[in-house]
ROKOLVO-399422 format. One record per atom (N, C-alpha, C, O, CB): residue in one letter; y, z negated, x. Coordinates in pm, whole numbers, plus 50000, padded with zeros to 5 digits. Glycine has a CB too. Example, Ala and Ser with C-alpha at 12.3 -4.5 7.8 and 13.67 -1.06 7.14 Angstrom:
! ROKOLVO-399422
a494314922051319 a495504922051230 a496704922051320 a496684915451424 a495534909551131 s497754929251285 s498944928651367 s500034921351290 s501144919651341 s499404942851408 
***
This chain:
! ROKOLVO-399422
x525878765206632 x526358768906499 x527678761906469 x528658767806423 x525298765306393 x527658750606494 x529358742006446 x530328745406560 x531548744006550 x529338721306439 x529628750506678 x530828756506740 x531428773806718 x532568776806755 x530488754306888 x530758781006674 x530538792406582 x532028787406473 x533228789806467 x528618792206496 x531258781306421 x532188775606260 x533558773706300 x534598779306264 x531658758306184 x533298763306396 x534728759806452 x535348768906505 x536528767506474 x534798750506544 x535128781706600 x535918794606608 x536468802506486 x537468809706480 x535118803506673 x535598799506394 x535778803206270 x536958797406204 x537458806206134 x534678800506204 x537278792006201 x537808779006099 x539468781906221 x540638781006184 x536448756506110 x539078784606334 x540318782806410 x540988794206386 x542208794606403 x540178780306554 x540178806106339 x540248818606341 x541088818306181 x542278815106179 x538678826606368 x540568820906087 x540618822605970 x541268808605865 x541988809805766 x539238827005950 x540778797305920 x541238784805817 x540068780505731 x539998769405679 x542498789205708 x539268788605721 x537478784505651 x536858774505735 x536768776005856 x536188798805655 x536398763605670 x536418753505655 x535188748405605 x535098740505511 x537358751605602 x533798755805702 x532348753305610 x531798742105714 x531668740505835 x531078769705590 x531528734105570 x530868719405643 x528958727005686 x528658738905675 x530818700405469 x528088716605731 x527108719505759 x526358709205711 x526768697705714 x527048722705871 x524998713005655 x523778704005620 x522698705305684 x521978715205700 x523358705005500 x522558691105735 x520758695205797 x519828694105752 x519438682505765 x520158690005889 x518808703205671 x517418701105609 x516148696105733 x515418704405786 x516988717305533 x516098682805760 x515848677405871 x514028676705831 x513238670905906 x516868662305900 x513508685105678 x512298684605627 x511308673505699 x511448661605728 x511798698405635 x510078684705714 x509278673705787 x509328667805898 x508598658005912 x508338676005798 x510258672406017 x510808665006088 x511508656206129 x511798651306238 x510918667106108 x511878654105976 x512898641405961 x512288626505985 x512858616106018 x513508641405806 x511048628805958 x510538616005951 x509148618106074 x508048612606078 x510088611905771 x509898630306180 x508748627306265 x509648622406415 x509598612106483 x507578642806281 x510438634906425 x511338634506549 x511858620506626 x511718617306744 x512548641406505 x512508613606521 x512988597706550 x511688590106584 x511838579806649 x513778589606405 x510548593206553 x509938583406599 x509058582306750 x508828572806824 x509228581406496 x508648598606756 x508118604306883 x508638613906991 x508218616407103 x507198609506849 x509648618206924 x510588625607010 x512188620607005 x513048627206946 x510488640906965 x512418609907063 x513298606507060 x514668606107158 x515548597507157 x512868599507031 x514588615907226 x515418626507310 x516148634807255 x517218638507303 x514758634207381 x515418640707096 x515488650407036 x517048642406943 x516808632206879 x513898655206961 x517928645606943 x519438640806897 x519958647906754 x520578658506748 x520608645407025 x519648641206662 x520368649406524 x520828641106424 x520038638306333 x519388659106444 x521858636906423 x522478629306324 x524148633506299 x524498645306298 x522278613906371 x524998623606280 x526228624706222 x526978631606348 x528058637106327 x526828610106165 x526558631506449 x527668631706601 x528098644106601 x528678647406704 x526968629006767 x528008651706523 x528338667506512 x529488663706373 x529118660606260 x526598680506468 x530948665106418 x532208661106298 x531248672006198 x530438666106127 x534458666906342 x531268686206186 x531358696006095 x530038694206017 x529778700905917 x531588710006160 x528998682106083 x527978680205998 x528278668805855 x528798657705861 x526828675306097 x527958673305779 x528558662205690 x527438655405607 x527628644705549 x529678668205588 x525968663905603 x524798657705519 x523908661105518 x523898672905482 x524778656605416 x522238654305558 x521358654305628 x520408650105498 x520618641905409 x521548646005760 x519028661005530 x517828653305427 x517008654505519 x517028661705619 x517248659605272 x515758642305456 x514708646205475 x513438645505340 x513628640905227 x514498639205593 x512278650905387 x511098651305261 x510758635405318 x510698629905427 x509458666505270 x510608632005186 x509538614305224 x508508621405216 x507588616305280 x509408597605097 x508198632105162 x506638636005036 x505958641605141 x504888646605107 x506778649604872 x506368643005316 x505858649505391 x505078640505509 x503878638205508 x506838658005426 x505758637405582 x505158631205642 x506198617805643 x506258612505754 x504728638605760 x506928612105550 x507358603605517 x506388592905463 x506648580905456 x508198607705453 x505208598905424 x503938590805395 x504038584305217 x503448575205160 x503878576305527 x505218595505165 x505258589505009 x504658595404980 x503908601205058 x506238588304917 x504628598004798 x504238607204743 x505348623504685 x506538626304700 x503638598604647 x504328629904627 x505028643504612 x506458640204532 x506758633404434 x503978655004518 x506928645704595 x508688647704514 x509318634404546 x509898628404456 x508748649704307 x509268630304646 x509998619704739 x510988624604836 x510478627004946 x508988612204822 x512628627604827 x512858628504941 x514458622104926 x514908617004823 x512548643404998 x515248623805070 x516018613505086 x517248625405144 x517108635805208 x515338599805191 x518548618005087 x519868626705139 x520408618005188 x519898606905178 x520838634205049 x521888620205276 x522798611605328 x523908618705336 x523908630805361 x522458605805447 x524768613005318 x526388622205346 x526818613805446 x526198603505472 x527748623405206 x528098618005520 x528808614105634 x529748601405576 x529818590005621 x529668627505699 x530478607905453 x531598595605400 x531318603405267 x530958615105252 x533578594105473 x531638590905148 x531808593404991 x532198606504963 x531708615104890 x532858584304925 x533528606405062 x534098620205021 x533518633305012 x533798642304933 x534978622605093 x532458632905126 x531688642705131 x530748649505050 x530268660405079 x531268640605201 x530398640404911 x529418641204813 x530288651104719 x531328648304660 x528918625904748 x529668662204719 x530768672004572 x530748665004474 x529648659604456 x530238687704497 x531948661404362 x532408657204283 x531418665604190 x531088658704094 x533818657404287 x530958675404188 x530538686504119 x529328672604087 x529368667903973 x530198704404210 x528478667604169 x527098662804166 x527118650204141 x526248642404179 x526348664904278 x528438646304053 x528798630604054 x528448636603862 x528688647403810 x530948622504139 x527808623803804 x528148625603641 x528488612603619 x527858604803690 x526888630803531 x529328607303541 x530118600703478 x529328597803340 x529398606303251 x531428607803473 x528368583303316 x527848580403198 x528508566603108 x529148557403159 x526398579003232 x528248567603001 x528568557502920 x527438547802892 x526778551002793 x529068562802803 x527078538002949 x525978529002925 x526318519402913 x527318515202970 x525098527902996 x525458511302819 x526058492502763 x526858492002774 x527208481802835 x525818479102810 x527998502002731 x529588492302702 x530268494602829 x531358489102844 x529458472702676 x529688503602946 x530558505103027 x530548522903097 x529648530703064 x530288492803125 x531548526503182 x532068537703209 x531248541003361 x532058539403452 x533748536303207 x530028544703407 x529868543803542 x529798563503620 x529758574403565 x528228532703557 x529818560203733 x529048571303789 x528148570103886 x528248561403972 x529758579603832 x526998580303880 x525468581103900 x525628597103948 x526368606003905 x524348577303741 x524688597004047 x524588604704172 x522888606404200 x522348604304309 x525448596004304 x521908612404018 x520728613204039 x519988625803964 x520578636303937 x520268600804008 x518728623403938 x518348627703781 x518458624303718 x518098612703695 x517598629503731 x519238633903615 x519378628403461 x518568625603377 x517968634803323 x519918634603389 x518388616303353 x517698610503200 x516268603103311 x516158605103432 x517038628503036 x515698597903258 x514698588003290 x513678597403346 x513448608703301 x514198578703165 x512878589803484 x512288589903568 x511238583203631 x511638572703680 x512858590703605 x509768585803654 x509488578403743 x510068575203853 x510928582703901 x508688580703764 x509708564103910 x510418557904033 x509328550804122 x509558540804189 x511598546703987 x508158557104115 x507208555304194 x507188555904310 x507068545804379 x506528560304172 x507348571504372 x507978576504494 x508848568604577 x508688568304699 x508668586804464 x509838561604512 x510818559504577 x510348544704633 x510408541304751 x512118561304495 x509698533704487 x509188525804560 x508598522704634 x508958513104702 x509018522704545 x507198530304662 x506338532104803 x506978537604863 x506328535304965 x505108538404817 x508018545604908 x508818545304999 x509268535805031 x508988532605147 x509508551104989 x509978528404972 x510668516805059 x509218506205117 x509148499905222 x511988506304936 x508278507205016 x507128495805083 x507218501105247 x507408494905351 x505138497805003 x506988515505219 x506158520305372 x507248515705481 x506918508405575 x505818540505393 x508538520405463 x509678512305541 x509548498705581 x509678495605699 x510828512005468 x509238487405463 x509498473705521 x508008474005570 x507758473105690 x510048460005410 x507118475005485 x505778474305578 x505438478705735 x504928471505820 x504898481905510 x505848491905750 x505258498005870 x506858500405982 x506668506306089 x504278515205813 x507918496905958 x508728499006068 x508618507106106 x507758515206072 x508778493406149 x509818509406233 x510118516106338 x508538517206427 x508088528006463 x511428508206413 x508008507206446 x507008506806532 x505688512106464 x504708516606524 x506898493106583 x505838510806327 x504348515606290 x504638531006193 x503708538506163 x503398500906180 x505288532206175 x505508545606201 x505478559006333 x505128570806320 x506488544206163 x506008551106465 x505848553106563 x504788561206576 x504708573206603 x505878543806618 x503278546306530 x501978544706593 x501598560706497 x501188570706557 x500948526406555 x501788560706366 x501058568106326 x501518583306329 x500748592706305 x500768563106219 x502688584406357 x503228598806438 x502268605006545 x501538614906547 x504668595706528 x502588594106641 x501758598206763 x500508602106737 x500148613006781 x501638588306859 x499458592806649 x498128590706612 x498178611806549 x497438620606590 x497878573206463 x498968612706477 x498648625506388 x499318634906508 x499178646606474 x499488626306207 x499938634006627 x500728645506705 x498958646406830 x498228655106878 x502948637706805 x499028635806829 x497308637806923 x496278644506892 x495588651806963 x496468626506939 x496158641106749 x495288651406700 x495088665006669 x494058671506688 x495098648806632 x496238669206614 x496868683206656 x496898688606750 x496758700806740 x497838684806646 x497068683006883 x496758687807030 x495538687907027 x495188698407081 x497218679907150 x494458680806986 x493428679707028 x492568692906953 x491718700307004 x493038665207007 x493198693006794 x492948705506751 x492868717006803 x491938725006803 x493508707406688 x494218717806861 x494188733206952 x493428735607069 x492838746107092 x495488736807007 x493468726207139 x492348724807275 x491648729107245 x491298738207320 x491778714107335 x490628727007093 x489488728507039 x488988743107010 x487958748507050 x489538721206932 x490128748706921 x490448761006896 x490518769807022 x489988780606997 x491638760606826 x490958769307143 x491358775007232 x490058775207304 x490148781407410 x492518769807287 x489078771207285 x488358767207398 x486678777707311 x485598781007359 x488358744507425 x487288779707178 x486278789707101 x486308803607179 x485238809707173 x486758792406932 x486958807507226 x487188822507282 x488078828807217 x489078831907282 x486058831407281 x488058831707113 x488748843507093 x490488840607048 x491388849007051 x487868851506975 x490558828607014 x492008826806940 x492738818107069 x492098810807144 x491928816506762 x494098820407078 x495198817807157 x496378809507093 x496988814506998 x495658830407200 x496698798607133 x497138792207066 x499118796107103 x499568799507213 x496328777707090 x499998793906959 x500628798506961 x501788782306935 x503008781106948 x500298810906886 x501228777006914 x501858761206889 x500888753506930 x500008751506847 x502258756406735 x500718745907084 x499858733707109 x499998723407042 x499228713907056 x499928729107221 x500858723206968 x500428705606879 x501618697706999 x501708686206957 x497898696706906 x502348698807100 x502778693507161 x504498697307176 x504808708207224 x501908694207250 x505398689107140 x507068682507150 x507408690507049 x508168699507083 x508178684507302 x506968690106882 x507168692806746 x506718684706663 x506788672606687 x506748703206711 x506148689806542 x505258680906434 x504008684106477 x503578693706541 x505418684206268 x503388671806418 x501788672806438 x501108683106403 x500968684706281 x501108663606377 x500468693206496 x499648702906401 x499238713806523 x499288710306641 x500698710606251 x498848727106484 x498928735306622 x498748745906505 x498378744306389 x497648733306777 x499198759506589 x499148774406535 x498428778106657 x498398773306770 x500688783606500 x497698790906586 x496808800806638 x496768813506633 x496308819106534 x495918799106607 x497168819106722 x496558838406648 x495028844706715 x494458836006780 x498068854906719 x494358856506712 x493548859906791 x494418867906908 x495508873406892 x492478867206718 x493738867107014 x494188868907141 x494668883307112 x494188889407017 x493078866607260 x495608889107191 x496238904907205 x495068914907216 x494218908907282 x497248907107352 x494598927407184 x493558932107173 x492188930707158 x491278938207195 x493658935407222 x492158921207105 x490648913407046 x490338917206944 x491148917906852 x490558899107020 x489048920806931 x489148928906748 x487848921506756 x487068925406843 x489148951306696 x487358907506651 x485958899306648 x485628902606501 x486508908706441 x486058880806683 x484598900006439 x484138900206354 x484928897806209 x484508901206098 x483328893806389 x486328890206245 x486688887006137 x488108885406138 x488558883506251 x486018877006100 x488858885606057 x490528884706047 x490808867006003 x489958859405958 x491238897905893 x492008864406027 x492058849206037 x492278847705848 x492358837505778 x493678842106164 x492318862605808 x492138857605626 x490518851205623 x490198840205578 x492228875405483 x489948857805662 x488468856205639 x487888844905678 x486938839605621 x487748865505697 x488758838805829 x488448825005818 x489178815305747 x488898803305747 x488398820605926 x490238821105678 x490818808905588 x489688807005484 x489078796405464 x492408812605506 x489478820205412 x488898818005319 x487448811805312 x487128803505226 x489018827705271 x486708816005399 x485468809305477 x485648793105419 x485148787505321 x485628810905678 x486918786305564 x486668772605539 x487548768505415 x487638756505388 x486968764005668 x488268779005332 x488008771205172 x486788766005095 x486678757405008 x488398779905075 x485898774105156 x484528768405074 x484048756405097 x483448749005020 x483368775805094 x484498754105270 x484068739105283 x484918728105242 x484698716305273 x483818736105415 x486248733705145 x487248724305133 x488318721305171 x489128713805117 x487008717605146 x488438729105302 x489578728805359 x490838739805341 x490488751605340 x489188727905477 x491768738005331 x492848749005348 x493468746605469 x494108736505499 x493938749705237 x493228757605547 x493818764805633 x494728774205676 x494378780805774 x493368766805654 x495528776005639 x496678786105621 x496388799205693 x495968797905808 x498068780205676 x496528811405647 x496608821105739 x497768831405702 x497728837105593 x495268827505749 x498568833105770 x500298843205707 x500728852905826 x500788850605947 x502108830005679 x500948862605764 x502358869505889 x503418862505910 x503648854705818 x503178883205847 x504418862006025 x505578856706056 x506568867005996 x506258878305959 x505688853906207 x507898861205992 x508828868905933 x508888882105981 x508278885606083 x509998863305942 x509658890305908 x509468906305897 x509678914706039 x509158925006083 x510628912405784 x510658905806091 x510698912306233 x509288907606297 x508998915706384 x512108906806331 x508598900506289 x507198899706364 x505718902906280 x504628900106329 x507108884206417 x505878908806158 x504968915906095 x503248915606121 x502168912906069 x505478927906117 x504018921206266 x502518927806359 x501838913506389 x500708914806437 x502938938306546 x502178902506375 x501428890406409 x501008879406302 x501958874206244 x502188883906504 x499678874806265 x499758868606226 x498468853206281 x497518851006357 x499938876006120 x499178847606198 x498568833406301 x498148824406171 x498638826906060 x500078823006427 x497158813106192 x496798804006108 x497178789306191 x497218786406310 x495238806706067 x497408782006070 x498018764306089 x497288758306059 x496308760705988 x499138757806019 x497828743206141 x497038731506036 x498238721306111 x498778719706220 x494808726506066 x498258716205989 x499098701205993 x498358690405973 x497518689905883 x500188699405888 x498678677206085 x497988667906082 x499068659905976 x500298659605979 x497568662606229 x498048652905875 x499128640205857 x498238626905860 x497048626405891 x500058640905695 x498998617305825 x497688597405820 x496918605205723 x497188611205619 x498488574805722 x496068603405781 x494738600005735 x493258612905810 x492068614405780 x494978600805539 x494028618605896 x493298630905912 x492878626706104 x493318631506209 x494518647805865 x491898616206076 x491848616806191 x491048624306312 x490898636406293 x491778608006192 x490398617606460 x489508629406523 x488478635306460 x488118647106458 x488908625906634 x487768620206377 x486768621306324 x486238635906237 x485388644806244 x486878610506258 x487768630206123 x487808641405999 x487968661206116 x487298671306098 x489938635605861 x488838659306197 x488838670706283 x487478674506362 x487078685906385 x489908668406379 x487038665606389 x485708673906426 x484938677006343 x483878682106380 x484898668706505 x485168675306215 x484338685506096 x485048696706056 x484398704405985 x484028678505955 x485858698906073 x486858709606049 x486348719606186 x486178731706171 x488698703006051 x486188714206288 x485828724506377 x484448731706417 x484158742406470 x486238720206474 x483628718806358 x481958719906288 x482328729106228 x482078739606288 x481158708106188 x483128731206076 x482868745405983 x483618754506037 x483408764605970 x483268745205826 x484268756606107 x485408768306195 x483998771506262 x483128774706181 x487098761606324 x483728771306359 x482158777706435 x481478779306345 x480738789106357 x481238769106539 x481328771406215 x480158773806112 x480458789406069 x479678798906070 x480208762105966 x482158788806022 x482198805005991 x482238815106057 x482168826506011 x483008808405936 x482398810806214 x482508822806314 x480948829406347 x480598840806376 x483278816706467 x480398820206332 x478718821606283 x478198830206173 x477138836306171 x478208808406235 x478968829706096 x478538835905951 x479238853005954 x478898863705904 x479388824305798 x480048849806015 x480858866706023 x480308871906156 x480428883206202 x482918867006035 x479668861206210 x478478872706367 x477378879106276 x476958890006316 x477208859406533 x476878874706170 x475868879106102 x476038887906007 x475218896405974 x475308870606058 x477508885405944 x477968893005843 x479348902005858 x480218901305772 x478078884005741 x479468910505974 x480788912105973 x481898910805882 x481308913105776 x480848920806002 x482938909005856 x484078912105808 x484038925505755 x483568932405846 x485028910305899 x484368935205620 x484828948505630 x485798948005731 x485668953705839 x485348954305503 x486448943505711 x487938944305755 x488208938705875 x489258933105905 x488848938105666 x486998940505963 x487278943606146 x485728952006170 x484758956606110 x487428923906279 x486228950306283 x485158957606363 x483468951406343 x483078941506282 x485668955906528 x482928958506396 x481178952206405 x481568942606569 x482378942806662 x479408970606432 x480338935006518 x480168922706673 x479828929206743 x479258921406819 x479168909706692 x479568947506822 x479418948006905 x480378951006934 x480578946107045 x478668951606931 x481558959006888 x482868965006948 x483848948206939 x484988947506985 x483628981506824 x483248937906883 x483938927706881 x483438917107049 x483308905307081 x483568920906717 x483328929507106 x482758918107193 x481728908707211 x481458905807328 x483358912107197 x481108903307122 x479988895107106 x480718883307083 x480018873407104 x478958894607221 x482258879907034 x482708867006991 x482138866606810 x481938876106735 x484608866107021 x481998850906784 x480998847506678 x481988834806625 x481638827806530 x479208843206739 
***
């Protein structure tokens, strides 16, 4: 893309900087994939976020920006206040705020380091693999993200011509009852025809908590052998998967 730009820019004289929304990977990549290279070393990049609220381990509405140099911050997003007698500028939300977020953020920083952040990346990228193994090993679903050199978690679809008792809505909704949300979506419009269900690991979700999650996943594949789905086939044209 910045070499794109830069043909661009050589071409025409346009002159578009670049931002990286580094989301939940911002606070995973550096610690377990660290091969994986994304920071300032790109000139045309000029400013990088990430979510704390994700797997930054803060809370909701925690997240963090950086620019390359001062200059780089639009003047537009600078406000200019008058407080106690003096003239400053502030580069936030306006008007008063909790600042909760931000402080357990910094705890989790001095507390847990480079190294214990590390630990608990890995801890949540294992389990996610271990998820899908799990999943994969049910029969009918094919895993479409192993949980392995991304974020912690794994995707699933049902295998290419498999028609079982139930659509992956039916198992979302299933293991809502036991509490869990499970995602189930189409991929963007050019891939329509596919859709797949997630799960993201984060601290606190460990094997333990995952092998109950996969207890009620068979619990519902169980329940739609008995009860088909409208909305697939009967368990005999389903193969006899449950």
């Amino acid at each position: 893309m910045a070499l794109a730009l830069d043909d661009l820019d050589e071409e025409s004289g346009l002159d578009i900087p670049i931002h990286i929304d580094a989301a939940s990977g911002g606070f995973v990549a550096p610690f377990i994939h660290p091969a994986l290279a994304w920071d300032f070393r790109i000139p045309r990049v000029k400013s990088i976020n990430a979510s704390g609220h994700k797997f930054g381990l803060a809370p909701l509405g925690c997240g963090w920006a950086i620019w390359r140099e001062a200059r780089d911050l639009p003047k537009d997003l600078i406000f200019r206040v008058k407080y106690l007698g003096g003239n400053m500028p502030t580069f936030a939300i306006n008007f008063s705020r909790p600042g909760g977020q931000t402080a357990s953020q910094y705890y989790n920083f001095v507390r847990l380091g480079r190294e214990g952040y590390t630990s608990i990346m890995q801890n949540c990228a294992d389990v996610g693999a271990w998820i899908s193994d799990q999943v994969e090993k049910l029969g009918p679903f094919e895993p479409v993200y192993n949980g392995r050199g991304g974020i912690p978690g794994c995707c699933w679809k049902i295998k290419a011509g498999l028609k079982p008792n139930f659509t992956l809505y039916d198992l979302a909704d299933r293991l809502r009852v036991r509490g869990w949300q499970v995602l189930a979506h189409p991929l963007p419009a050019n891939r329509r025809d596919l859709e797949v269900q997630r799960v993201l690991v984060r601290l606190g979700v460990s094997q333990d908590l995952a092998g109950l999650l996969m207890e009620d996943l068979r619990g519902a594949m169980h329940h739609f052998a008995e009860n088909p789905s409208p909305n697939s086939l009967t368990r005999k044209d389903a193969g006899g998967y449950y």
